[in-house]
LOSEDO-245197 format. One record per atom (N, C-alpha, C): x, y, z. Coordinates in steps of 0.2 Angstrom, whole numbers, plus 5000, padded with zeros to 4 digits. Example, Ala and Ser with C-alpha at 12.3 -4.5 7.8 and 13.67 -1.06 7.14 Angstrom:
BEGIN
506649725039;506249785039;506649845039;506449895035;506849955036;506450005039;
END
This chain:
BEGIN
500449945000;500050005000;500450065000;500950075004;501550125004;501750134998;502050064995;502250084986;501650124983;501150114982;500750114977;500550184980;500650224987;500350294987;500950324984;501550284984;502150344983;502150354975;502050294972;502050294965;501350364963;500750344967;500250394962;500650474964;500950494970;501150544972;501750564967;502050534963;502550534960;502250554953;501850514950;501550534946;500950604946;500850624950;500450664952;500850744951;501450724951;502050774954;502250794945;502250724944;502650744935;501950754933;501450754933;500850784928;500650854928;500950874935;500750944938;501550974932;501950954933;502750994930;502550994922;501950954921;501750944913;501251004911;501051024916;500451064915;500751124913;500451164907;500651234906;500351264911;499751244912;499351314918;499751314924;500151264925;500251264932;500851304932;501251324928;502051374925;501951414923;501251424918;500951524920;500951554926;500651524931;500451514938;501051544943;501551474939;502051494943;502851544942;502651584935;502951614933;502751674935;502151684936;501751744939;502151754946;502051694950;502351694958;503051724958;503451674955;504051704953;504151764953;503851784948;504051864944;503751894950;503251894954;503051964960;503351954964;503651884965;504151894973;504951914971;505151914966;505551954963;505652024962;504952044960;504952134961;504752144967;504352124972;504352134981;505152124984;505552094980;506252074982;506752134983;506552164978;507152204973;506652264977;506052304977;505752344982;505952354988;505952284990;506052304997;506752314998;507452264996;508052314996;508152384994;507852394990;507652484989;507652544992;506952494995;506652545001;507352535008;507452475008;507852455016;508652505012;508652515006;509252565007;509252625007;508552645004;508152695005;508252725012;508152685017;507952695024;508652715027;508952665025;509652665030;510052745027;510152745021;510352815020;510052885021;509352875022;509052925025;509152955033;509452875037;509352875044;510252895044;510652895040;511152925041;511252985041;510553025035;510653095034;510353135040;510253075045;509853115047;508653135048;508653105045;508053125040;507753065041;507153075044;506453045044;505753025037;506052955035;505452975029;504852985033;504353025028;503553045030;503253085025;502753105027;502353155022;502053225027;502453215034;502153285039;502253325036;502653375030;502853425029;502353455025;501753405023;501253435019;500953475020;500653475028;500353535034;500753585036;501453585034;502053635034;501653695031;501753765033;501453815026;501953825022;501553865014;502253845012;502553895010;502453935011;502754015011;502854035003;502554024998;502654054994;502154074990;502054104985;501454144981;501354104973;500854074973;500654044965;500454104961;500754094954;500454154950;499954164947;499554094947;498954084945;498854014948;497954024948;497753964952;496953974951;496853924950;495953904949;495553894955;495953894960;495553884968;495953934971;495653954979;496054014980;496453974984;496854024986;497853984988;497954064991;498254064998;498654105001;499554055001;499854125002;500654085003;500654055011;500154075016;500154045023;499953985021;499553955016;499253895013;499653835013;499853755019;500153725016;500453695011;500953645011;501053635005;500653585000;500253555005;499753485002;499353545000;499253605000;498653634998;499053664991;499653684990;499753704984;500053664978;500153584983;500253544978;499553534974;499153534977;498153534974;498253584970;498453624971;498253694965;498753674962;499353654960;499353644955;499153574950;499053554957;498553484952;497953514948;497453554952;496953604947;496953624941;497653664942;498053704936;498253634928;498553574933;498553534928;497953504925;497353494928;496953464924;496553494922;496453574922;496153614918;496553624912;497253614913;497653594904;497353554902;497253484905;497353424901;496753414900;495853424904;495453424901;495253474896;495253534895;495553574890;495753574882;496553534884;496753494879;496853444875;496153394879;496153354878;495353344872;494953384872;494353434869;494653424865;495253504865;495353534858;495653514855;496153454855;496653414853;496153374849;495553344849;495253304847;494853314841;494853374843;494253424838;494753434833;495453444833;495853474829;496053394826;496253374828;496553304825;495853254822;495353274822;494853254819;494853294813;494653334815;494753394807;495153374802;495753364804;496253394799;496453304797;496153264803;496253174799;495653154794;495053214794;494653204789;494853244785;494853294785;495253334777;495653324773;496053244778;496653234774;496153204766;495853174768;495253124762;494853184759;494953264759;494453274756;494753284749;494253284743;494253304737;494653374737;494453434741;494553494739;495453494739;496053514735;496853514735;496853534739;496753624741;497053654747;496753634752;496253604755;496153574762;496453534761;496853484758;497153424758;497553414760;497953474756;498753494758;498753534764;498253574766;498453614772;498453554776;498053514777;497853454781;498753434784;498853384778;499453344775;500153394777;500053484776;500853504778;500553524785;500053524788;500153544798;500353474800;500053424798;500353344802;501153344801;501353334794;501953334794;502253374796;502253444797;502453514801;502553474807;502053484810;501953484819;502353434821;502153354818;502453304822;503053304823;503553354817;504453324818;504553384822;504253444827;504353484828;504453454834;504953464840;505153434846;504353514852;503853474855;503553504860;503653564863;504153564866;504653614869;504753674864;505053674859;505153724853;504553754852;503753704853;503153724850;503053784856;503253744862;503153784867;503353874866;503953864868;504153934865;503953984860;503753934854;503653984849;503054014849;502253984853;501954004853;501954074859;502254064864;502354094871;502654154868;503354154865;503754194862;503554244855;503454204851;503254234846;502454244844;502254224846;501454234844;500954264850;500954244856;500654284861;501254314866;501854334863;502254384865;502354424860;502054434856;502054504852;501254534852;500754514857;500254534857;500354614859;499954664858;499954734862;499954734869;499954794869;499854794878;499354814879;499054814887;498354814887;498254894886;498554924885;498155004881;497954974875;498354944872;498154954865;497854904862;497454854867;497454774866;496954754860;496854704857;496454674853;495754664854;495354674851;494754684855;494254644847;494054584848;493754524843;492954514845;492654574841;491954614841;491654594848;491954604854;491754634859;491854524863;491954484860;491854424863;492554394865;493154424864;493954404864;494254454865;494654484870;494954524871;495954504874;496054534870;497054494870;497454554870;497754534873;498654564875;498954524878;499554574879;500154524882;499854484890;499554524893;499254514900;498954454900;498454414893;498054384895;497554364886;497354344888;496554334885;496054334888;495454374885;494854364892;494354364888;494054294890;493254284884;492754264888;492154244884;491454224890;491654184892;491154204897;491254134904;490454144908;490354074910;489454074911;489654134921;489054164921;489054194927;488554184930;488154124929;487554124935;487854104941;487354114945;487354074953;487353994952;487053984949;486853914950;487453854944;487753894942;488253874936;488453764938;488453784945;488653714945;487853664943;487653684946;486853654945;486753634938;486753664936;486353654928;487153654924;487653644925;488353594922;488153524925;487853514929;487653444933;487153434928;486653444928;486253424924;486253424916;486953464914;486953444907;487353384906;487853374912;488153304911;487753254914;486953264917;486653204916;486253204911;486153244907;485753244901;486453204895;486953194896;487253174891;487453114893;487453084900;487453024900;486652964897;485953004900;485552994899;485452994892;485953034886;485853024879;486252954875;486852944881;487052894880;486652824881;486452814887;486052754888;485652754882;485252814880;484652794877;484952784869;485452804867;485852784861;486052714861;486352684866;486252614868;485752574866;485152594869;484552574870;484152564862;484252624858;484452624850;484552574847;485252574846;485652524845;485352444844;485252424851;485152364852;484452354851;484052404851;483252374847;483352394840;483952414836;483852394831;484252334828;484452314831;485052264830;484652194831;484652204839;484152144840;483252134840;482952184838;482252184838;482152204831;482452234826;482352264821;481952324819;481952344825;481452424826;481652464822;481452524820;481552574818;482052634821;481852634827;482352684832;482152754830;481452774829;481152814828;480952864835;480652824840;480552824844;481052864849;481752814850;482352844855;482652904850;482552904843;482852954839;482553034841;481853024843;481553084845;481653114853;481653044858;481953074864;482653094863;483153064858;483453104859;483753184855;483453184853;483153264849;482953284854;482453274859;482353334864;482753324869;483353264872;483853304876;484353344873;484453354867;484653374863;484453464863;484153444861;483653524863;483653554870;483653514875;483553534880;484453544884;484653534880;485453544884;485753584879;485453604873;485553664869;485153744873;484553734876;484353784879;484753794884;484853744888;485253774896;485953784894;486253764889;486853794887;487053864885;486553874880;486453944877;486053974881;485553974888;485254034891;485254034897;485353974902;485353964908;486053974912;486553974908;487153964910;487454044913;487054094909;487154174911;487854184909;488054174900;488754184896;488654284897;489354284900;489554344903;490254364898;490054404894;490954434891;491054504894;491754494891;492254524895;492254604892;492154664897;492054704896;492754764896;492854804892;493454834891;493354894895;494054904899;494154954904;494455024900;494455064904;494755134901;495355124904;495855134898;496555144900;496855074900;496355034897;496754954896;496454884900;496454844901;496354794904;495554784900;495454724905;494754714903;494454664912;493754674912;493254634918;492754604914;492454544920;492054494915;492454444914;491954384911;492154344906;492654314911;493054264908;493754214909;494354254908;494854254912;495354294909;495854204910;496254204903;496754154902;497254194902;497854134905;498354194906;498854184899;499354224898;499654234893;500154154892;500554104900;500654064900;500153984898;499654004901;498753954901;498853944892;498654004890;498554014884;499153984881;499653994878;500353954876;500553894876;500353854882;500553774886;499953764880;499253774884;498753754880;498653734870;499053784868;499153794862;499553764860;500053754860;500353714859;500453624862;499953624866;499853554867;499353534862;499053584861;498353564857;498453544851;499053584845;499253584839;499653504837;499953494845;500453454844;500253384844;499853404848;499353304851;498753304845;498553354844;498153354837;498253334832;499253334831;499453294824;499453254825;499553184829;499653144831;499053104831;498453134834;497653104831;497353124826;497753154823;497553174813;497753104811;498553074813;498653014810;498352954810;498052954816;497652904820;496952904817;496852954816;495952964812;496252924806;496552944803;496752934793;496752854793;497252834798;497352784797;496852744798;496452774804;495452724806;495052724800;495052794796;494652794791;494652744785;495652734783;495852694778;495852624780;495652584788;495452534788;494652514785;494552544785;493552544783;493852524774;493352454775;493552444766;493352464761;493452464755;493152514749;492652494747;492352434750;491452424748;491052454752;491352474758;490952524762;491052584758;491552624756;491152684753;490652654746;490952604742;490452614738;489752594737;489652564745;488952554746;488452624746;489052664752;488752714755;488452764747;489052774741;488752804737;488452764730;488152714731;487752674728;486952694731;486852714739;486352754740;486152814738;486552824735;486652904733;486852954740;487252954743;487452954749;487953034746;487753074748;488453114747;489353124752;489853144748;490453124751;490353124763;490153204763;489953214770;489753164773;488853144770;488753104775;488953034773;489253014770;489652954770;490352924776;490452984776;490952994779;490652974788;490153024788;489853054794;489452964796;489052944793;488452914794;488952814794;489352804789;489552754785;490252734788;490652764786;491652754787;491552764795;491452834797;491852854803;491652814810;490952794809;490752754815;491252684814;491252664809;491652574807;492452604809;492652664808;493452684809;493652684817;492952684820;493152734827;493352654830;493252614829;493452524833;494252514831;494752574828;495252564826;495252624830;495052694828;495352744829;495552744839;495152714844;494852744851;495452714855;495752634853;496352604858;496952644857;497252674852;497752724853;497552794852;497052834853;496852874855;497052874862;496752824866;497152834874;497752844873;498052824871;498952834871;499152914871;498852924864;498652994864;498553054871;497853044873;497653064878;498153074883;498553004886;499052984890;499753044888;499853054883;500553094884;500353154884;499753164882;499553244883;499453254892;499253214894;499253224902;499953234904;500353174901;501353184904;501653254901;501353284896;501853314891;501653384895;500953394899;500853454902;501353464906;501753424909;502153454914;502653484911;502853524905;503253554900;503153634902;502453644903;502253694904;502653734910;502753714914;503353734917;503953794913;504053774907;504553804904;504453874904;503753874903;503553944902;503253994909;503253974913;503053994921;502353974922;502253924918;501453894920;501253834926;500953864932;501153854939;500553764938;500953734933;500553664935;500853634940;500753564941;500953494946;501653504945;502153494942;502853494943;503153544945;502753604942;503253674942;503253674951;502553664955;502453674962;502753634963;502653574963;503153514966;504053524965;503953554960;504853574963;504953624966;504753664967;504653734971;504553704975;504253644977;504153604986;504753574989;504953524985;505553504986;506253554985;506253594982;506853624983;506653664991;506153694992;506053705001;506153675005;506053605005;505653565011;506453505011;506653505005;507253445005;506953375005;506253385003;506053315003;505653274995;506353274991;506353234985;505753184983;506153144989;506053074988;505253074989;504953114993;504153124997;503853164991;503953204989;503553244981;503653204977;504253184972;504153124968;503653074968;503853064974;503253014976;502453034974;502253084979;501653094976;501353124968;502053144966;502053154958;501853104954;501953044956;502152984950;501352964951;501052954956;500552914959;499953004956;500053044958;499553074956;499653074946;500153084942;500053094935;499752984934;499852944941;499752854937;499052884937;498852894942;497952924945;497452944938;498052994935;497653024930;497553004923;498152954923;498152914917;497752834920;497552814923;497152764925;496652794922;496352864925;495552884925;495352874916;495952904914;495952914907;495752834903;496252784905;496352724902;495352674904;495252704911;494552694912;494052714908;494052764904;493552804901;493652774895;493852774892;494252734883;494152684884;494252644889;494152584889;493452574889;493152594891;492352594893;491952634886;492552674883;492052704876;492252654871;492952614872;492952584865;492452514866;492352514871;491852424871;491252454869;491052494868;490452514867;490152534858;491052544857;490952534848;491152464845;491252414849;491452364846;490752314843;491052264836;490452244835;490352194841;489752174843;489452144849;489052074843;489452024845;489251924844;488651934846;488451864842;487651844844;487751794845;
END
């Protein structure tokens, strides 16, 4: 009986060493207690060198004040204000970039990846010389030349630009409308639930036309009238206030963007823009040439061919490096720093050059920009599953 257990345990031992699943498994195991390995001496020389310098790892010095003055800031900030409170305004500062130009970057690299296919030669070639322009331009240079050369030769604000009473520009600044009601957050809440509730009901579309064969006339009208109805509270409810010109210069009202906001922004937008111009072209030219010739076999004209036929079939290629996209325009805003644009880095180095604590900023640096590329890869992921064709 003793033989015959040792034998099945014998055998039991080489079928398991036979098994693939069992060496994914264990190769996974491997591989984490080997990065926990290498972590933890890191950290343990991490420690001992510290405790030589002297120097307690932590994070207390966030509640430290941090004695200096941001030059711009979306939330209000005193220089008594700790440090954890100006590393948040520059976190502010960076995501009103990145949402920002993450919009315009989108609108612009659409554009100009659809013009690249259009019939008309100069839209083709304007299209065709900004991609190829932009892309071999190194960020940094883009940076400047906007900052330097284009909103640093604006007038001063005696003499400022004045774009029929709605944009007002100089060296100071840019100042356009901006909603001025009391309730602004209210009804910004309620158009971002009217746009989720036009999603589901586009879903909803969808799949009774797909699986029921309906028409979709039905959700086509509901969603017509969310449509309309976040058209109204856009344009009347929101209280768009522009900016009114001062005697002897300046302007009140409206959003004032600063002369550095404006530049980072712009040149991020131009930059990440050529890059999903290529991304569009190349989604387009995956859609095959029976689909356009279907599309104008119905008599379809080129537009809506494009609009109704290509671009939806294109977006299941276009949407997985689009994230990518998104993702360095988050990392590349840290650039903005060059130009005195008080994002996340530019304060977190103004903190640690204070405070002497590298290792502790870094740290919250890495883990706030991973935070915001997660949120990002979250969202794309959840838009691209939504354009994929869906098995029966």
């Amino acid at each position: 009986m003793v033989s015959n257990s040792g034998e099945s345990k014998q055998f039991n031992l080489k079928q398991l060493l036979r098994d693939d699943r069992f060496w994914k498994i264990a190769f996974q195991i491997i591989t984490l207690a080997v990065v926990i390995a290498i972590l933890g001496y890191l950290l343990l020389n991490l420690s001992t060198n510290l405790s030589k310098q002297g120097i307690d790892f932590g994070f207390g010095f966030l509640s430290n004040p941090a004695g200096f003055s941001i030059g711009e800031s979306a939330i209000e900030y005193l220089p008594n204000d700790p440090y954890g409170r100006a590393l948040f305004v520059g976190f502010v500062n960076t995501i009103t970039l990145v949402i920002a130009g993450i919009i315009l970057a989108t609108t612009a690299g659409v554009a100009a990846g659809v013009a690249s296919f259009s019939q008309n030669w100069l839209v083709h070639k304007i299209s065709r010389a900004y991609v190829g322009l932009t892309r071999n331009i190194p960020l940094l240079l883009q940076l400047f030349f906007w900052y330097f050369a284009v909103y640093g030769v604006l007038p001063t604000p005696q003499e400022q630009l004045n774009l029929g009473g709605l944009v007002i520009a100089s060296k100071r600044g840019v100042y356009v409308p901006w909603p001025a009601s009391s309730g602004f957050l209210m009804w910004l809440g309620i158009l971002v639930a009217l746009a989720i509730a036009a999603f589901f009901v586009w879903q909803w579309r969808t799949k009774s036309m797909v699986e029921q064969g309906d028409s979709g006339q039905t959700q086509l009208m509901i969603l017509g009238a969310i449509a309309l109805a976040g058209l109204v509270i856009f344009a009347f409810m929101l209280g768009w206030e522009a900016p009114t010109v001062q005697e002897g210069g300046g302007a009140t009202g409206g959003l004032r963007l600063s002369r550095e906001y404006v530049a980072s922004l712009t040149a991020l937008v131009f930059y990440t823009g050529a890059f999903i111009a290529e991304i569009v072209r190349a989604g387009i030219q995956s859609v095959s040439k029976g689909q356009w010739e279907a599309a104008r076999s119905l008599g379809l004209p080129s537009n809506l061919s494009m609009r109704l036929v290509v671009f939806p079939q294109a977006l299941r290629v276009i949407i997985p490096p689009l994230n990518s996209e998104f993702m360095n325009l988050a990392k590349n805003s840290s650039l903005a720093f060059a130009v005195a644009y008080p994002e996340l880095y530019s304060i977190a180095n103004t903190t640690f050059n204070q405070t002497g604590r590298p290792i502790e900023v870094f740290l919250v640096l890495m883990a706030t920009y991973l935070t915001i590329n997660l949120i990002i890869t979250l969202g794309m992921n959840t838009l691209n599953q939504t354009v994929q064709f869906k098995e029966r």
